[in-house]
C-alpha positions as CSV (number, residue, x, y, z in Angstrom):
1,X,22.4,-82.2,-12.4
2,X,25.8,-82.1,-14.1
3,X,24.5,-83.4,-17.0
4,X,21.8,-80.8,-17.3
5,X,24.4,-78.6,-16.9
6,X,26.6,-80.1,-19.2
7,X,24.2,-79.8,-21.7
8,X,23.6,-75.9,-21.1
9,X,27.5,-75.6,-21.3
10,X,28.0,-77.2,-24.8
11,X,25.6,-74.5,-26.4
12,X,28.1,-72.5,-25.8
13,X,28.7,-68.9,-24.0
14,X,27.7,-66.5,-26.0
15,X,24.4,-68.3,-26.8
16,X,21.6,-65.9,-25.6
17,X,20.7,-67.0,-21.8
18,X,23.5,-69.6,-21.2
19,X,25.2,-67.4,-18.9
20,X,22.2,-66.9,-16.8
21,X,21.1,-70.1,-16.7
22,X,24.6,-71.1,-15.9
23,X,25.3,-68.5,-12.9
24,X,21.4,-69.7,-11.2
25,X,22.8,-73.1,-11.7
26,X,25.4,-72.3,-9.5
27,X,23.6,-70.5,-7.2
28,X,21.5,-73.3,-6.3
29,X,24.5,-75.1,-6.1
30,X,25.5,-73.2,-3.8
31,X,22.6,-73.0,-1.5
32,X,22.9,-76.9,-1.5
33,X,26.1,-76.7,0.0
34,X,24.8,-74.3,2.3
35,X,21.6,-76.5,3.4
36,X,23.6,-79.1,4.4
37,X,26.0,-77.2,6.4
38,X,22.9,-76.0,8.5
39,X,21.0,-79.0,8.7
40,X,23.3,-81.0,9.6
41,X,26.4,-79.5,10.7
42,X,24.6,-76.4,12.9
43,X,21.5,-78.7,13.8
44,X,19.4,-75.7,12.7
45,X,16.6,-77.3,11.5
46,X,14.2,-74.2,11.7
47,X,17.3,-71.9,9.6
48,X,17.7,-74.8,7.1
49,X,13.9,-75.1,6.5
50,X,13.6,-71.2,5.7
51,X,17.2,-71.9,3.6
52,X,15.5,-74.9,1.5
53,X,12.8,-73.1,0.5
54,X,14.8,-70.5,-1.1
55,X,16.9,-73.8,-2.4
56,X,13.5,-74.9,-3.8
57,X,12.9,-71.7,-5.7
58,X,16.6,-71.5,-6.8
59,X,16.0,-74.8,-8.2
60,X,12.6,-73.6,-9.7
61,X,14.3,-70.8,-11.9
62,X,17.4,-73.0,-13.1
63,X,15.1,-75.4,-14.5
64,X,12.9,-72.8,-16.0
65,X,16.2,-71.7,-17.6
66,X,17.3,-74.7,-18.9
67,X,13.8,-75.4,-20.2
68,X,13.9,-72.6,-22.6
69,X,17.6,-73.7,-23.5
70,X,17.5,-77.6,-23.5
71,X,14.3,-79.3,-22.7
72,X,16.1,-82.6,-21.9
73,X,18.6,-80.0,-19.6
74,X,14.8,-79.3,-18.2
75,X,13.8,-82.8,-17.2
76,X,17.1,-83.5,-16.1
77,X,16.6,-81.1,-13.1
78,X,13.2,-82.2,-12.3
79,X,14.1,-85.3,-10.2
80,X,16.6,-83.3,-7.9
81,X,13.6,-80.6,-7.2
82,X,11.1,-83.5,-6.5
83,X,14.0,-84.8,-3.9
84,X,14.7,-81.3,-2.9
85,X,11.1,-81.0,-2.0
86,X,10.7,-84.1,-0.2
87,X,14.1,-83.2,1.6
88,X,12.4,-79.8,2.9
89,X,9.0,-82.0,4.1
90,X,11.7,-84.6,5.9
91,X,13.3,-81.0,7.2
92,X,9.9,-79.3,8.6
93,X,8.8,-82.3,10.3
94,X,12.2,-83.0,12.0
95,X,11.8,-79.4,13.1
96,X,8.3,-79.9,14.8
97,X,9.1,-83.0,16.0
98,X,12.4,-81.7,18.1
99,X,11.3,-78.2,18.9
């Protein structure tokens, strides 16, 4: 992830879509942050599964970003969606299971 983003930084501000790419970047990151704090902090496995999903399409949009900036920026996101989406399967059936 900081790579990708690393690699979105060094085209520079003013480059068209940088900034946006940049601020959903940070938004996800932020959202991460705020899974775990839920999940495991608040136990509230039903609140952080509605939260990762949001995560997931957060995710979604950075990478489509950096895609049309930096297609190695691209494929550097797509592992940390594939775990992000496995995480939110591990999160649903922890849910069920505990309800």
């Amino acid at each position: 992830m900081a790579v990708a983003a690393f690699r979105i930084v060094r085209l520079g501000l003013a480059a068209p879509g940088v900034k946006s790419a940049l601020a959903l970047f940070a938004v996800q990151l932020a959202l991460n942050l705020l899974w775990t704090t839920i999940f495991f902090q608040l136990q509230m496995r039903g609140l952080a599964f509605l939260e990762i999903i949001v995560l997931l399409a957060m995710i979604y949009l950075t990478t489509a970003a950096f895609f049309r900036l930096d297609a190695i920026a691209g494929w550097l996101m797509v592992p940390y969606g594939v775990w992000v989406a496995f995480a939110a399967v591990l999160n649903l059936t922890i849910w069920l299971m505990n309800r």
